[in-house]
C-alpha positions in Angstrom: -54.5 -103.9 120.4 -55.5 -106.2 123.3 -56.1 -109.5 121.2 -54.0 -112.5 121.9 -51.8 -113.0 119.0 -51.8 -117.0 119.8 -48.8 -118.6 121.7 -45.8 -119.8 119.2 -45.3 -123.8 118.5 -43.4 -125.3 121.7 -43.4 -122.5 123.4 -44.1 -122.9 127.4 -45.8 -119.8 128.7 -45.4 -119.1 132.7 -47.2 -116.3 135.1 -45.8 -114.3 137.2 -47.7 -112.2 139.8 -46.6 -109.8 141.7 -47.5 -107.3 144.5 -47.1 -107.0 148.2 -49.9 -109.4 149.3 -50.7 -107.5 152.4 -52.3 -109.8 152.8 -53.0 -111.8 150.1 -57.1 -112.2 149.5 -59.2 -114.3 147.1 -59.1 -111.3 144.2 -55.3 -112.1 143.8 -55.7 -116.3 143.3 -58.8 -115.5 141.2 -57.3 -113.6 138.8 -53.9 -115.8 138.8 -56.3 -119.0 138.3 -58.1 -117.0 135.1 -54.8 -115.6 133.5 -53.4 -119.0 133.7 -56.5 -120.6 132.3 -57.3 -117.7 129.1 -53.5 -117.7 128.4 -52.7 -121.3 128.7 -50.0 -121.1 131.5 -47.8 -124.0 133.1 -48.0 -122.5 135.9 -47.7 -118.9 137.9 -45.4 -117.8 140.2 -46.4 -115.3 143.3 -43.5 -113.0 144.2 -44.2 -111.0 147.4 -41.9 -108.0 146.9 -39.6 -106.8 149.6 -39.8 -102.7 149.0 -42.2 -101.7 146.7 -41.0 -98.7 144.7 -44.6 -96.9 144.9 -45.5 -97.4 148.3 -43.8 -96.2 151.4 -42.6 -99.1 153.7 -44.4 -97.3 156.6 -47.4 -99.7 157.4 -46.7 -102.8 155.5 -46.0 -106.1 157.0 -42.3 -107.5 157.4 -41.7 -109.2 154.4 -41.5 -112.7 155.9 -45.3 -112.1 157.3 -46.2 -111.7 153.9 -44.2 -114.6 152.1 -45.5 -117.2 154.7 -49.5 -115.9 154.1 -48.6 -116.5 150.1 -47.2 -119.9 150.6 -50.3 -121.0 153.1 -52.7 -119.8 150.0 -51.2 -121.2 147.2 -50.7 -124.4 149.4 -53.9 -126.2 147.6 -53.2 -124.9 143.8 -50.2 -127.4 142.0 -50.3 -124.4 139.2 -49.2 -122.3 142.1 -45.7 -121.6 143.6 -44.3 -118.7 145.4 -41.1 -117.4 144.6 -38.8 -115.1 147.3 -36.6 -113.6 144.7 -37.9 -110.2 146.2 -37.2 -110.5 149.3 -33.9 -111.6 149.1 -32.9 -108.8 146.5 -31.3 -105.7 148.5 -33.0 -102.6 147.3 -36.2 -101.5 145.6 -38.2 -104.1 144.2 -38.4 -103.1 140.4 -40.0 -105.3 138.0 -38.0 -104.9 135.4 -35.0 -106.7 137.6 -37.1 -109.7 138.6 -38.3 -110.4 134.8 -34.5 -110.2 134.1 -34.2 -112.9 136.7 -36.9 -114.9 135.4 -36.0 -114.8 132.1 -32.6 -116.6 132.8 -34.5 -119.4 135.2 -36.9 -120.1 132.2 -35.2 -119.2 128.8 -37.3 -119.7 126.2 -40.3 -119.3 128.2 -42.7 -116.5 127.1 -43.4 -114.8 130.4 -46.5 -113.2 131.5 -46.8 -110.4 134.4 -50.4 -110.2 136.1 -51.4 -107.3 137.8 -54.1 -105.1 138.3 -55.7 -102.6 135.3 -54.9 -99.8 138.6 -51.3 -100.5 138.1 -50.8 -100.8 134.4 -52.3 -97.1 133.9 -49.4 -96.2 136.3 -46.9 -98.5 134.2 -45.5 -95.2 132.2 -43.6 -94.3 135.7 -42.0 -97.9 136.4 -38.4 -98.2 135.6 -37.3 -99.2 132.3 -41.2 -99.5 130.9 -39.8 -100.2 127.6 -37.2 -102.9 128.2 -39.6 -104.6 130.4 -42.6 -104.6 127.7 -40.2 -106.3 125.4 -39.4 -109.2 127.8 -42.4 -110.0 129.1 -46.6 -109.9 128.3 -48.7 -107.7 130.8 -52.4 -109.4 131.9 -54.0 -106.2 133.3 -57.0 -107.7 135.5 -60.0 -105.5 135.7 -63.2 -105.2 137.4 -66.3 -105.5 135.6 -68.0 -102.3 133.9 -64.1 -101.1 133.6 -63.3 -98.8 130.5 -60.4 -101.3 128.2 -60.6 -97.8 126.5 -58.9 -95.9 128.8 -55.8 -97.8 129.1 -55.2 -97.4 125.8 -55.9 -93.7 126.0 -53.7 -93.1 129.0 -50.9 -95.5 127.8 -50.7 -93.7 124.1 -47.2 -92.6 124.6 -46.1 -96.1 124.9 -45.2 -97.3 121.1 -47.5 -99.5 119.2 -45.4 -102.8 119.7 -45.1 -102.2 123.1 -48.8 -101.7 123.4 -49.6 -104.5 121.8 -47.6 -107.0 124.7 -50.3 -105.3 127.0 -53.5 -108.1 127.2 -56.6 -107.4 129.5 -59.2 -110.0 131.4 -62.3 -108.9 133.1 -62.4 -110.7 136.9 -65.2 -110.2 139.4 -63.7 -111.1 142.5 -61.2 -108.2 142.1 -64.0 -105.9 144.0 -62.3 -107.1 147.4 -58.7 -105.5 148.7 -55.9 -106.0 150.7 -56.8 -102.4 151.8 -60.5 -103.1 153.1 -59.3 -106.6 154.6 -56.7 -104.5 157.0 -59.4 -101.9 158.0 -61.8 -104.6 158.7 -59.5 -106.1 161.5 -58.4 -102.7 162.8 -62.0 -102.1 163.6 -62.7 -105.6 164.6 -64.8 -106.7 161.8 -65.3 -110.2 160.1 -62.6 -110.8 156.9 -63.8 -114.7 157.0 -64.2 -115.4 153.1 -62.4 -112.5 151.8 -59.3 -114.7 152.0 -58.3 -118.3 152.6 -58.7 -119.5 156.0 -55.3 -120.2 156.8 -54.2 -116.7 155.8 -57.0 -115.6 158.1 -55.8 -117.7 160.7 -52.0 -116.5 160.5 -53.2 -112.9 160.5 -55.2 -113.5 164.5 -51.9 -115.8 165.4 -49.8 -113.2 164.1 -52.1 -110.1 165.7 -51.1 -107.9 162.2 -53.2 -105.1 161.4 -54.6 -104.6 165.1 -53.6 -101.3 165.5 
């Protein structure tokens, strides 16, 4: 259910990668270098979104924080490019919406959206699951020693097709977090290599997650 079925004659595949990159760490260019890589990308686009529909707003940075760390990362990548599509939509940031977007910037493209195994098992509760899976592949990135089983097994209600447009990729760096990154400079601890170093360095300009 997971195996590529091979990419179509002419056909220009693109990522797109998505997330709040609060901030965003070595785990996220890891896995968007690999997906581009296995699945023979032109290239992959970071979009920073501007409200996430699962999280509160309380606690995460102002969006333009976050849009200037993802441009200084991507900075040294040409595969890369950052897109602010997100933050300039009003409203939730769903998915489904910026696929829509995307679809119309590259017709004919056969898009791919990267994210983590975490947030594909939750996929059954984003907005218009169906009509997304048909417009777009999903690369579910996932630590090593992680069960490809169980997304298949939680996911069953999704139809076979649909399943099928769901592709996995093991990547190791994925063991580090925006999450542990914050707590480590609330408490005054080292992120140096966890991240690039001019994210690091716009995070002590910037004095986010101090408290």
């Amino acid at each position: 259910m997971f195996k590529d079925t091979g990419q179509k004659k002419g056909t220009k595949r693109i990522g797109l990668m998505g997330g709040t990159f609060d901030p965003i760490h070595h785990g996220h260019l890891v896995t968007a270098e690999e997906a581009r890589c296995q699945f023979g990308m032109e290239k992959v686009i970071f979009i920073p979104a501007a409200m996430p529909p699962h999280k509160t707003r309380k606690g995460i940075s102002h969006p333009q924080h976050r849009l200037e760390m993802t441009q200084s990362a991507v900075r040294t990548n040409s595969y890369f490019t950052v897109s602010d599509i997100e933050i300039k939509r009003e409203g939730l940031s769903y998915t489904i919406d910026t696929v829509q977007e995307m679809r119309e910037i590259y017709a004919g493209w056969e898009l791919f959206f990267i994210t983590g195994a975490d947030a594909v098992l939750e996929i059954l509760t984003w907005k218009n699951v169906i009509g997304l899976l048909e417009q777009c592949y999903f690369v579910a990135a996932t630590r090593p020693g992680f069960k490809l089983e169980s997304i298949g097994d939680k996911l069953d209600n999704l139809p076979e097709n649909c399943l099928a447009r769901i592709k996995t990729m093991e990547v190791p760096a994925l063991a580090i977090s925006s999450t542990e990154i914050r707590r480590r400079v609330r408490e005054g601890r080292p992120i140096k290599y966890l991240l690039p170093e001019a994210v690091e360095e716009y995070i002590y300009q910037k004095r986010l997650y101090q408290g």
